[in-house]
C-alpha positions as CSV (number, residue, x, y, z in Angstrom):
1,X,106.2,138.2,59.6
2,X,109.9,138.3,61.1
3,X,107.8,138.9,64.7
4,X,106.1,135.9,63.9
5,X,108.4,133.7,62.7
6,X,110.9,133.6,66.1
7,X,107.6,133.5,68.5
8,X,106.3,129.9,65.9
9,X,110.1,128.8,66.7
10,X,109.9,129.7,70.3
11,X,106.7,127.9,70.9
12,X,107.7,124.9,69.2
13,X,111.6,124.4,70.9
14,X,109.4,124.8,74.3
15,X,107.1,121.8,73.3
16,X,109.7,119.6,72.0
17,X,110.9,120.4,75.4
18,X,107.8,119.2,77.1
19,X,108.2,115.9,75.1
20,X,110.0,112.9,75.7
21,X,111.9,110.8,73.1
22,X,109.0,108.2,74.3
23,X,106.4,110.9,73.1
24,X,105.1,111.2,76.7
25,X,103.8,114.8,78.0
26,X,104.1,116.0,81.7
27,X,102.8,119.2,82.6
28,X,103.0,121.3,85.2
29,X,101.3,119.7,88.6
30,X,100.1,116.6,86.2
31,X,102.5,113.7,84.9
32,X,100.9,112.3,81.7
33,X,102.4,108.9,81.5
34,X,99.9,106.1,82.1
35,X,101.7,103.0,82.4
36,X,104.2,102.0,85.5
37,X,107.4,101.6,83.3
38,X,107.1,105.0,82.0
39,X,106.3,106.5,85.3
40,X,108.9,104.9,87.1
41,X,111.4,105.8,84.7
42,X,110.3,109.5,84.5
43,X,109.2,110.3,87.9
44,X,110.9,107.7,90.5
45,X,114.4,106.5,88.5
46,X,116.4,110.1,89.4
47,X,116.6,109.0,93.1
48,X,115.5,105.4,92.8
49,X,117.6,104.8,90.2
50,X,117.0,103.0,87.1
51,X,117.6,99.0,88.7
52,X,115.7,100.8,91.8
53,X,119.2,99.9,93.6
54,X,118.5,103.5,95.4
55,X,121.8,106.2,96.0
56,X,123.1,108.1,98.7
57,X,124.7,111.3,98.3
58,X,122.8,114.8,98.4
59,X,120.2,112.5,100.3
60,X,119.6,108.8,101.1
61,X,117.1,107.6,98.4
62,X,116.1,104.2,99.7
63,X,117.1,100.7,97.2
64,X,113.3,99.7,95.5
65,X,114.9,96.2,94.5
66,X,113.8,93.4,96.5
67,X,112.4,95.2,98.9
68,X,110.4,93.2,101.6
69,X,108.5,96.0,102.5
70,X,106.7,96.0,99.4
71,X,105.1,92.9,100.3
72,X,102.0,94.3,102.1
73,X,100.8,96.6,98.7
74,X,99.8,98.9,101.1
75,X,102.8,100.4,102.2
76,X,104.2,101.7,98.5
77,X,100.4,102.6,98.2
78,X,100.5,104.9,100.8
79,X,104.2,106.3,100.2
80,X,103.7,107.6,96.6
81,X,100.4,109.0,97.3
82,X,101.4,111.0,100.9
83,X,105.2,111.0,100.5
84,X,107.5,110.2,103.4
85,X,110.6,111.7,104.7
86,X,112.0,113.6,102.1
87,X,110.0,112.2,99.3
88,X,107.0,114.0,98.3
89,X,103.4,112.3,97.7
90,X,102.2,112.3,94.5
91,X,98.4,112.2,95.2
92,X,97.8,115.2,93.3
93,X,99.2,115.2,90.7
94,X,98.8,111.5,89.4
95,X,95.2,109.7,89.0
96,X,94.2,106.7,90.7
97,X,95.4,104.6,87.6
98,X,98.7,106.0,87.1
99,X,99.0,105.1,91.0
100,X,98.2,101.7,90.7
101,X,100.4,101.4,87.6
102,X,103.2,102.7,89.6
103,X,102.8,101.0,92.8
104,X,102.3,97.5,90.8
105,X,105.5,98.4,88.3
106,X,107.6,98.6,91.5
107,X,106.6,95.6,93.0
108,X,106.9,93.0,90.3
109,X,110.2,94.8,89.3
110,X,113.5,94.9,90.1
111,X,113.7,91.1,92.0
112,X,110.4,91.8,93.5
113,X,107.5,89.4,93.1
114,X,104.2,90.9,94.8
115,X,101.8,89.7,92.3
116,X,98.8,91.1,94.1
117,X,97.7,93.8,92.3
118,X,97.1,97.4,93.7
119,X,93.7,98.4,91.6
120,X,92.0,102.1,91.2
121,X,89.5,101.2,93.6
122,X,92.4,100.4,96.4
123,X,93.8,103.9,95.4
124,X,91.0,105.9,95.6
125,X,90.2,104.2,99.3
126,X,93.4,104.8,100.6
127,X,93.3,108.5,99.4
């Protein structure tokens, strides 16, 4: 029992460590999250910031806020699925939903407008 007892403590420390106060899981090469808020704010927010304002300092992480080159949907579309510069592409390990979900968070957020919506289908073509 006193073997048991610290490897029950040891699994259960490591999943409360895999979850977010949100109760959103991400695994390793998967993110979980379905919706663009939540993606956004676990995935993109470290270097685009939270008000996607963007930083420089260990790198240049480009401002997401009113962004004219969100406009044309797909430009973001094809930036968080193949990555550019130093950003890496995200097409393996998000779905086409959660892609769409992110790409359309980003570009009716932060002073952005772009109401025409990025759907599954435009995901999976561009893949």
């Amino acid at each position: 029992m006193r073997t048991v007892l610290p490897a029950v403590a040891l699994t259960l420390l490591a999943s409360s460590a895999l979850a977010d106060s949100d109760g959103a899981f991400t695994n390793a090469g998967r993110f979980m999250e379905r919706d663009g808020e939540a993606l956004y704010r676990h995935i993109c927010q470290g270097c685009h910031m939270p008000s996607g304002q963007g930083a420089v300092g260990a790198g240049t992480y480009p401002a997401l806020a009113r962004d004219r080159k969100l406009a044309t949907s797909g430009y973001p579309l094809a930036i968080v699925l193949n990555g550019q510069r130093g950003m890496q592409g995200f097409a393996r390990m998000m779905n086409d939903a959660q892609i769409a979900a992110v790409v359309n968070y980003v570009r009716t957020h932060f002073g952005n407008a772009y109401s025409d919506a990025v759907t599954e289908a435009d995901v999976k073509a561009a893949r």
